[in-house]
MARKENU-727543 format. One record per atom (N, C-alpha, C): residue number from 0; chain; atom name; x negated, y negated, z negated. Coordinates in Angstrom, 3 decimals. Layout:
   num   cadena   atomo         xx         yy         zz
   NUM        A      CA          X          Y          Z
...
//
This chain:
   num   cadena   atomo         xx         yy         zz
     0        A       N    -11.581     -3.961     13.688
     0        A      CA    -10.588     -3.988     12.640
     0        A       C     -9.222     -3.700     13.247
     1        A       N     -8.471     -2.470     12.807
     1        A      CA     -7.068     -2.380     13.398
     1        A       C     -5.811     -3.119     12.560
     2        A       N     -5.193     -3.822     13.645
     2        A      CA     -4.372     -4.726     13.205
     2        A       C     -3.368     -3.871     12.364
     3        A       N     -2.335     -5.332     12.116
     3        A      CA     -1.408     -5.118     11.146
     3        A       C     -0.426     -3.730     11.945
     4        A       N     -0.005     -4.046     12.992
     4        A      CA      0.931     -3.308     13.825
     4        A       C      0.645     -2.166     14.444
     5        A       N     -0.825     -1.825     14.612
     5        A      CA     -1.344     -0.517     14.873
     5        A       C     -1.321      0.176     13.418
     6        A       N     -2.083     -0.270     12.336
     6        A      CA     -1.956      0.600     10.917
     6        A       C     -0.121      1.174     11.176
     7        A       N      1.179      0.281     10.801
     7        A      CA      2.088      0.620     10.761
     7        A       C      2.159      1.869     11.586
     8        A       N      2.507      1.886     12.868
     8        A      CA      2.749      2.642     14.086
     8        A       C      1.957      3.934     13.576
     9        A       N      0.553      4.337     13.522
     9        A      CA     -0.530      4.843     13.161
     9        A       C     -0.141      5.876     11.626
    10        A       N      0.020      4.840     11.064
    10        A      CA      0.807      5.402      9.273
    10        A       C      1.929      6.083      9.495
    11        A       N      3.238      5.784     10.251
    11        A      CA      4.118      6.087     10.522
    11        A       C      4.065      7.719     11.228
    12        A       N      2.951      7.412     12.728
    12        A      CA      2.985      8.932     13.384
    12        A       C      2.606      9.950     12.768
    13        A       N      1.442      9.469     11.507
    13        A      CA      1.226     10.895     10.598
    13        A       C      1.592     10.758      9.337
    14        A       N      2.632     10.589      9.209
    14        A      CA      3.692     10.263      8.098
    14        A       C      3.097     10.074      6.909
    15        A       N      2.188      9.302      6.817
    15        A      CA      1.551      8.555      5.668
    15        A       C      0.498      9.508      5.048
    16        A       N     -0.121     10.238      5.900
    16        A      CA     -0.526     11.443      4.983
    16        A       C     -2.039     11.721      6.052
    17        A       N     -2.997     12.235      5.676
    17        A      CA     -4.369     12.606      5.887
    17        A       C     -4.302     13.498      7.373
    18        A       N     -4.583     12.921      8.170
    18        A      CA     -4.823     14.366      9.833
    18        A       C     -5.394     15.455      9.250
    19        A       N     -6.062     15.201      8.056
    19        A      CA     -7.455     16.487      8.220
    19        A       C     -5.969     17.811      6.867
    20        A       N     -6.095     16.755      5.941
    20        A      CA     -5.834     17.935      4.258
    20        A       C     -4.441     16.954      4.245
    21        A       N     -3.515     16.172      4.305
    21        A      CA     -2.133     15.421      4.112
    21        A       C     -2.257     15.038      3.045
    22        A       N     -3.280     14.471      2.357
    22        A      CA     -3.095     13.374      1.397
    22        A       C     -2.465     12.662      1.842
    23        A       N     -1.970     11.557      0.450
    23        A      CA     -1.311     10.397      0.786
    23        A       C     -1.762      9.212     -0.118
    24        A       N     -3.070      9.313     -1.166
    24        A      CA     -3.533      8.656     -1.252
    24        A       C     -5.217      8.121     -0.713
    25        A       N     -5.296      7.060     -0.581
    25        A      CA     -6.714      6.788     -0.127
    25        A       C     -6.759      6.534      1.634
    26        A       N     -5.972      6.443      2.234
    26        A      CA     -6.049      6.618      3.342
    26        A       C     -6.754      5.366      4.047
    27        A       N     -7.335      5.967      5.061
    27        A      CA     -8.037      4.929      6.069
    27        A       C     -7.902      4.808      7.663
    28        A       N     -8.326      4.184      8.097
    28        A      CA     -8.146      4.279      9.827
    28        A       C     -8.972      4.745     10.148
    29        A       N     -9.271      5.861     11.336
    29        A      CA    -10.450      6.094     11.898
    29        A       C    -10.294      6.322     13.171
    30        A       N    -11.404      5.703     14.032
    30        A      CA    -11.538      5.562     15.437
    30        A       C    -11.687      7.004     16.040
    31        A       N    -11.285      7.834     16.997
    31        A      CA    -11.451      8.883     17.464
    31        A       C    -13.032      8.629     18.367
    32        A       N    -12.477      7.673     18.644
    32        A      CA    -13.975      7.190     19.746
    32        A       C    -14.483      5.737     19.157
    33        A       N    -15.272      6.047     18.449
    33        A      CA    -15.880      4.844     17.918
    33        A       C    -15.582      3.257     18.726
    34        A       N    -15.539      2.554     18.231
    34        A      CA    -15.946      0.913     19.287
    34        A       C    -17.167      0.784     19.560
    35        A       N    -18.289      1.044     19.139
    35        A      CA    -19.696      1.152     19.452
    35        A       C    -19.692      1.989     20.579
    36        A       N    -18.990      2.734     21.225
    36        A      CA    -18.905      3.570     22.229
    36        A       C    -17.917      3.612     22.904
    37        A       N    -17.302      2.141     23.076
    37        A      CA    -15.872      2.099     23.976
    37        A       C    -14.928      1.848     24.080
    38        A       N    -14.770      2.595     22.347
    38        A      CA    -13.230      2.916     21.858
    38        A       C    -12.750      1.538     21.738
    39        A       N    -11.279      1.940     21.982
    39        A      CA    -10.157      0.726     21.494
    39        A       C     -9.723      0.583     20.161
    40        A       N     -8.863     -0.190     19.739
    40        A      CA     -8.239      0.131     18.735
    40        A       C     -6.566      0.604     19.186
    41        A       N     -6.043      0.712     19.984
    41        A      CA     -5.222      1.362     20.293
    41        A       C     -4.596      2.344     19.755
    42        A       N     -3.182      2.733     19.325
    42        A      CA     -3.130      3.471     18.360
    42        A       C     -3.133      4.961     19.172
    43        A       N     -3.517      5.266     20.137
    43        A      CA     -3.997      6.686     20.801
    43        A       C     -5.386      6.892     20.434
    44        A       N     -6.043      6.118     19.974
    44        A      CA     -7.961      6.366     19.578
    44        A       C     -7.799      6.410     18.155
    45        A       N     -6.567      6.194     17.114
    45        A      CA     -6.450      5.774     16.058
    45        A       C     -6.073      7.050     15.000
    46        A       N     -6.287      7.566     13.977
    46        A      CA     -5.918      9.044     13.096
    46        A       C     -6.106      8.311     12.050
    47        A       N     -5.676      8.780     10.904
    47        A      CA     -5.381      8.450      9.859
    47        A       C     -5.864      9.290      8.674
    48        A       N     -6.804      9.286      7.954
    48        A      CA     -7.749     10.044      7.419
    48        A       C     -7.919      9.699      5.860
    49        A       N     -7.759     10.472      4.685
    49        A      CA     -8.229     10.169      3.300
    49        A       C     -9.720      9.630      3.194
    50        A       N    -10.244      8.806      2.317
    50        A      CA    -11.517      8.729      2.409
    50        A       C    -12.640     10.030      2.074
    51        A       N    -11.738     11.008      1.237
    51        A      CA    -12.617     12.399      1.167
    51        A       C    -13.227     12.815      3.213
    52        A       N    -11.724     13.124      3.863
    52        A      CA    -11.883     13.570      5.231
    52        A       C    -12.725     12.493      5.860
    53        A       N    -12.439     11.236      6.044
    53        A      CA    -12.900     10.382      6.354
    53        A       C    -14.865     10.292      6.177
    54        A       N    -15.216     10.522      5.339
    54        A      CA    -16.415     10.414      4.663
    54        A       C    -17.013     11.670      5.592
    55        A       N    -16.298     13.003      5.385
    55        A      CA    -16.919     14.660      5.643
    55        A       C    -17.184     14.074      7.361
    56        A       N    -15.885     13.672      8.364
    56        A      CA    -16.382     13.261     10.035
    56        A       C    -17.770     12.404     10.173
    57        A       N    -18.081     11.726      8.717
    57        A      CA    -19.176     10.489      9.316
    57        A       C    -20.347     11.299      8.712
    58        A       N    -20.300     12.417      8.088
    58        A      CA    -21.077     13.458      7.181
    58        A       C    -21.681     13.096      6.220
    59        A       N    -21.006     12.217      5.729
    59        A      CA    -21.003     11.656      4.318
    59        A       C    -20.269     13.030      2.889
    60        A       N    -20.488     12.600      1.422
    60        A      CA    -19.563     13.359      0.770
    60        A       C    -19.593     12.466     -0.022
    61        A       N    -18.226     12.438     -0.742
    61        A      CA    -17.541     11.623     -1.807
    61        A       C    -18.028     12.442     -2.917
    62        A       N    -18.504     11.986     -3.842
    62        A      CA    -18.665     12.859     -5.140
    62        A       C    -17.750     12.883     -6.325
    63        A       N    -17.000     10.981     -6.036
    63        A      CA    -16.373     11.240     -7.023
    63        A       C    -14.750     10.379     -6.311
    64        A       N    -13.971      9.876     -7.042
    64        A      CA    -12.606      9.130     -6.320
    64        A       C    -13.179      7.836     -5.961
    65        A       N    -12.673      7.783     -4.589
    65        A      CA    -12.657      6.416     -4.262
    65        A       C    -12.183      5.156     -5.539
    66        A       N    -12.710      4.129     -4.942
    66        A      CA    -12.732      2.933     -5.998
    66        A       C    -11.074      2.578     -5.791
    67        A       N    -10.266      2.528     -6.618
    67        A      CA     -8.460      1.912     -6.786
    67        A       C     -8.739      0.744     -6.448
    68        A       N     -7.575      0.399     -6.321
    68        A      CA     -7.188     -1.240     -5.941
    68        A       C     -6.757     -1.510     -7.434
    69        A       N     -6.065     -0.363     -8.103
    69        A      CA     -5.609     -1.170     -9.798
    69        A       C     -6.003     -0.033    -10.471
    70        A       N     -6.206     -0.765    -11.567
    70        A      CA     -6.518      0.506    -12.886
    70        A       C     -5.600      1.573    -13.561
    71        A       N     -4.183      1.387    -12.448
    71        A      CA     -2.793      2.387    -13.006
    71        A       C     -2.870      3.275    -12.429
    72        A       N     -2.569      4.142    -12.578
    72        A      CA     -2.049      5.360    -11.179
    72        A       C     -1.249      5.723    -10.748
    73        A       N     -0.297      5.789     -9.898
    73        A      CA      0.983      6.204     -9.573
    73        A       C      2.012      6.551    -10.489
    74        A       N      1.522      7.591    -10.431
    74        A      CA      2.569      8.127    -11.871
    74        A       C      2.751      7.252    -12.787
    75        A       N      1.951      6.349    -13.684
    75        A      CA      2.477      5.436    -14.491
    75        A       C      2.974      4.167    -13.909
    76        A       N      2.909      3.967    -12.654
    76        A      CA      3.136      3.019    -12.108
    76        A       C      4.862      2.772    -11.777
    77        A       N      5.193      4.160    -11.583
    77        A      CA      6.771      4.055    -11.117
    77        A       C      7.793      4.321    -12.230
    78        A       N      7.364      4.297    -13.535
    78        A      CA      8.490      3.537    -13.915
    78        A       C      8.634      2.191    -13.956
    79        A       N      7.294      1.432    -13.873
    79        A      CA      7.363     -0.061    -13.846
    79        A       C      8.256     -0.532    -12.612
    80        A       N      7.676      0.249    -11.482
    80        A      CA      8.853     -0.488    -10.268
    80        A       C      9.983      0.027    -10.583
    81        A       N     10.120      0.972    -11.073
    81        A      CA     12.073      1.785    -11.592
    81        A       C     12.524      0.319    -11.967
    82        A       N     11.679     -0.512    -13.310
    82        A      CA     12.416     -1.637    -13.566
    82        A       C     12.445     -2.686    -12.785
    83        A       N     11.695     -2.807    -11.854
    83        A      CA     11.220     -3.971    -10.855
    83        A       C     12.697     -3.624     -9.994
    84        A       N     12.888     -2.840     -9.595
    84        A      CA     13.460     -2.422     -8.437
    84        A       C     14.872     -2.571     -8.820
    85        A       N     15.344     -2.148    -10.495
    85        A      CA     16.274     -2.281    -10.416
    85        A       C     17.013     -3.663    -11.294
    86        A       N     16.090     -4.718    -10.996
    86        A      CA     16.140     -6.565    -11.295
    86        A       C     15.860     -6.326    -12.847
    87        A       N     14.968     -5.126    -13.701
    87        A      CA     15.135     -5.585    -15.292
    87        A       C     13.887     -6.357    -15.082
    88        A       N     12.756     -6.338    -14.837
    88        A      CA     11.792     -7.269    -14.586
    88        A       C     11.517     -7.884    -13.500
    89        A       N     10.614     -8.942    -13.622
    89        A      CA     10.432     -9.813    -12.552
    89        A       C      8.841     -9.213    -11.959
    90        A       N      8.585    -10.190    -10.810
    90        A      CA      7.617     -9.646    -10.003
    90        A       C      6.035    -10.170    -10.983
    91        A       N      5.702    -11.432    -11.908
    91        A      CA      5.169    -11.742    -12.684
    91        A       C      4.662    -10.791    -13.476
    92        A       N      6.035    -10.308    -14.224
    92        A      CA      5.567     -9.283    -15.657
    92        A       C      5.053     -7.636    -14.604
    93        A       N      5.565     -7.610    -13.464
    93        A      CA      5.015     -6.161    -12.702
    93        A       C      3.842     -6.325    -12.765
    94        A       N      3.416     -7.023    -11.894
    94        A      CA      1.985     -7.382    -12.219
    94        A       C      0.866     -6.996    -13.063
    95        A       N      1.382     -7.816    -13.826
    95        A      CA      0.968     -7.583    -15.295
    95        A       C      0.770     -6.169    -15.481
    96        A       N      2.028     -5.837    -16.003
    96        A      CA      1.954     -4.462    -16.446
    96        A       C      1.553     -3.421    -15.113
    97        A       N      1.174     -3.714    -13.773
    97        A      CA      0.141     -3.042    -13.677
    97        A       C     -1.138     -3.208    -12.917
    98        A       N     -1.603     -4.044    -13.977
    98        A      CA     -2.857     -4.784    -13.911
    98        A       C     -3.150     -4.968    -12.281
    99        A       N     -2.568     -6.069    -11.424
    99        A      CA     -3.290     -6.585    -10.514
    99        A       C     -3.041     -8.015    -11.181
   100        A       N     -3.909     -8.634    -10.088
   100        A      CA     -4.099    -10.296    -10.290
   100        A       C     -2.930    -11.092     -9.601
   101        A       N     -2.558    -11.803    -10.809
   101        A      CA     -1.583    -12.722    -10.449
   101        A       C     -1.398    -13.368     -8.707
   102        A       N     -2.566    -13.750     -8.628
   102        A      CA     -2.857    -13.773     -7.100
   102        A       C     -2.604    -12.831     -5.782
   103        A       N     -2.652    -11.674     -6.167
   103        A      CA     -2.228    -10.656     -5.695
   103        A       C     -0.356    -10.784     -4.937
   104        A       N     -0.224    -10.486     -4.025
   104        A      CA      1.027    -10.189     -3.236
   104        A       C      1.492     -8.797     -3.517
   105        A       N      2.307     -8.704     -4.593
   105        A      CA      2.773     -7.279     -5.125
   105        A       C      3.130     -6.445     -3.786
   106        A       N      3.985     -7.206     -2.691
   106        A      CA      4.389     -6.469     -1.435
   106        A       C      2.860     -5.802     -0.728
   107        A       N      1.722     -6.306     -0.872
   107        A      CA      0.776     -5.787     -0.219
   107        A       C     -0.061     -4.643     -1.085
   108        A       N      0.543     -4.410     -2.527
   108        A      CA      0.547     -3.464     -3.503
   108        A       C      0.469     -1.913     -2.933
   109        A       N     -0.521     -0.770     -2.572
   109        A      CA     -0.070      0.298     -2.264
   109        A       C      0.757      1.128     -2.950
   110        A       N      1.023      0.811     -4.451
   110        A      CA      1.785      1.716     -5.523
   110        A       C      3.107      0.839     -5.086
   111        A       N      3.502     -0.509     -4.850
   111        A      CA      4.929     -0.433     -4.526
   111        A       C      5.176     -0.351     -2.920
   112        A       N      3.848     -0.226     -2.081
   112        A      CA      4.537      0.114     -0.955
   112        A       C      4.749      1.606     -1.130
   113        A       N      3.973      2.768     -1.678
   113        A      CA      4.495      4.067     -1.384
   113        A       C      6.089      4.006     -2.524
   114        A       N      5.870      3.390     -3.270
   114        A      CA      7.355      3.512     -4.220
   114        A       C      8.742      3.231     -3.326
   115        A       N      8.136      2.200     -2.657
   115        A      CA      9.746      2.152     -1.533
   115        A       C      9.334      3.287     -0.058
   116        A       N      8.293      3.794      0.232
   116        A      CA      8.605      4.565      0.943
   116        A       C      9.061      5.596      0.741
   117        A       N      8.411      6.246     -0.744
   117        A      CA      9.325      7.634     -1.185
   117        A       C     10.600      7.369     -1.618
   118        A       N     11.066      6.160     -1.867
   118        A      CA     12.778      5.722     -2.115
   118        A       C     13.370      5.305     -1.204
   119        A       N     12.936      5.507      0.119
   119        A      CA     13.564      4.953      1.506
   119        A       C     14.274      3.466      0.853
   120        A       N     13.555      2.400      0.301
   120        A      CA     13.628      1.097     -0.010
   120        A       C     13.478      0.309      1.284
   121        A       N     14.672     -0.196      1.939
   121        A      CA     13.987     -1.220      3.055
   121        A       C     13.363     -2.584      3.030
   122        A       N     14.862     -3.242      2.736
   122        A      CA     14.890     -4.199      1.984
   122        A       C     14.842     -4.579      0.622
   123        A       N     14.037     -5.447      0.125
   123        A      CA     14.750     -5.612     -1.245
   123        A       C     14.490     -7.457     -1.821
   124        A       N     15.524     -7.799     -2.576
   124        A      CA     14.370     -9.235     -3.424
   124        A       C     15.071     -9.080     -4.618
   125        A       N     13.882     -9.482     -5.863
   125        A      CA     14.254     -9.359     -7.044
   125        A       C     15.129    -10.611     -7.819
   126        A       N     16.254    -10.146     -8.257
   126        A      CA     16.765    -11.528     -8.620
   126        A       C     16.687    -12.335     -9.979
   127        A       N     15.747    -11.250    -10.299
   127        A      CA     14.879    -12.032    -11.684
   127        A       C     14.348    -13.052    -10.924
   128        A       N     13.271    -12.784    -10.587
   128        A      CA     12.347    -13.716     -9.762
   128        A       C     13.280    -15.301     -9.035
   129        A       N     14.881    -15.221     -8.949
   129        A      CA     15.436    -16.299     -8.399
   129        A       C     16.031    -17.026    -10.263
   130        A       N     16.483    -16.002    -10.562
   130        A      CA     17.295    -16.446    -11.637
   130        A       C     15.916    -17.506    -12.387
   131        A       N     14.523    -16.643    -12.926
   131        A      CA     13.395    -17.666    -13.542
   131        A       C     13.174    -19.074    -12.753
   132        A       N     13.115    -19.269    -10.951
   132        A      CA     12.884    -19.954    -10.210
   132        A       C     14.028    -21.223    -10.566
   133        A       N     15.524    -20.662    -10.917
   133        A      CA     16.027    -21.985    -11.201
   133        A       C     16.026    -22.253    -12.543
   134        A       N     15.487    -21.461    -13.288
   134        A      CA     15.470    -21.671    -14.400
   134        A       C     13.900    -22.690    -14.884
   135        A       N     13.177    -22.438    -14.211
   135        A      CA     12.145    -23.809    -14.079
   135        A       C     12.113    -24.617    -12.885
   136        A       N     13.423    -25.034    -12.510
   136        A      CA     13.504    -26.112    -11.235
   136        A       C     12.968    -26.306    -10.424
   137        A       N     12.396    -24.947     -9.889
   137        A      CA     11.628    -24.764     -8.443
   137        A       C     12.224    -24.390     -6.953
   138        A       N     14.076    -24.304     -7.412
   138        A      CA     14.567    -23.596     -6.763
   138        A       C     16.026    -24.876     -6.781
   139        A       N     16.162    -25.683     -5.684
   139        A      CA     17.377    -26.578     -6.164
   139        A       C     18.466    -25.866     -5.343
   140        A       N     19.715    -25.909     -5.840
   140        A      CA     20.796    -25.232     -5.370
   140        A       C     21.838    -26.163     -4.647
   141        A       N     22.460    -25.816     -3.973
   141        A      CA     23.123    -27.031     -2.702
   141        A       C     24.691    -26.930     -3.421
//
């Protein structure tokens, strides 16, 4: 399993996008040299592959799209962060409106991590999300 800090590094050297065709959705890690045969996880054994490319090296074929993490798709997805992003909604109603589980860590979201990468977003916190927090006394102020 490649860690948190190799994916980054790894994502980063092929700028978020497929070694084989530069997709930028679906992406996976793939070992140049298997671990069954040696390999490290090191991000020099490490490429970054769509699950279409990904599938064709193990000589597999995808027939149809990989399984989503949510039932939205990008495109409808970014006007929801347009409002997320710019404090009209909170991180709750994002959610929601695009269908992950409350449980879910919106930051570990791939539709709002590529939304702040194509908006060079570094930082951000929503101040809905503080303003509701004191507004149900979860949040005491000094």
């Amino acid at each position: 399993m490649v860690n948190k800090y190799t994916q980054r590094v790894v994502s980063k050297a092929w700028n978020h996008q497929c070694a084989v065709c530069g997709r930028n959705d679906y992406l996976e890690f793939h070992h140049l040299i298997p671990a069954s045969e040696g390999g490290s996880d090191e991000c020099d054994n490490i490429i970054l592959l769509c699950s279409f490319c990904h599938a064709a090296v193990h000589g597999r074929t995808l027939t149809s799209e990989p399984r989503r993490r949510t039932s939205i798709d990008y495109e409808s997805a970014k006007p929801i962060l347009e409002l997320y992003f710019s404090n009209q909604i909170g991180t709750k109603e994002t959610k929601q409106r695009l269908n992950l589980s409350q449980k879910t860590h919106l930051t570990e979201s791939s539709l709002y991590k590529r939304y702040k990468r194509e908006n060079n977003i570094d930082k951000f916190y929503n101040n809905v999300d503080l303003v509701n927090s004191k507004r149900s006394g979860h949040v005491q102020t000094i």
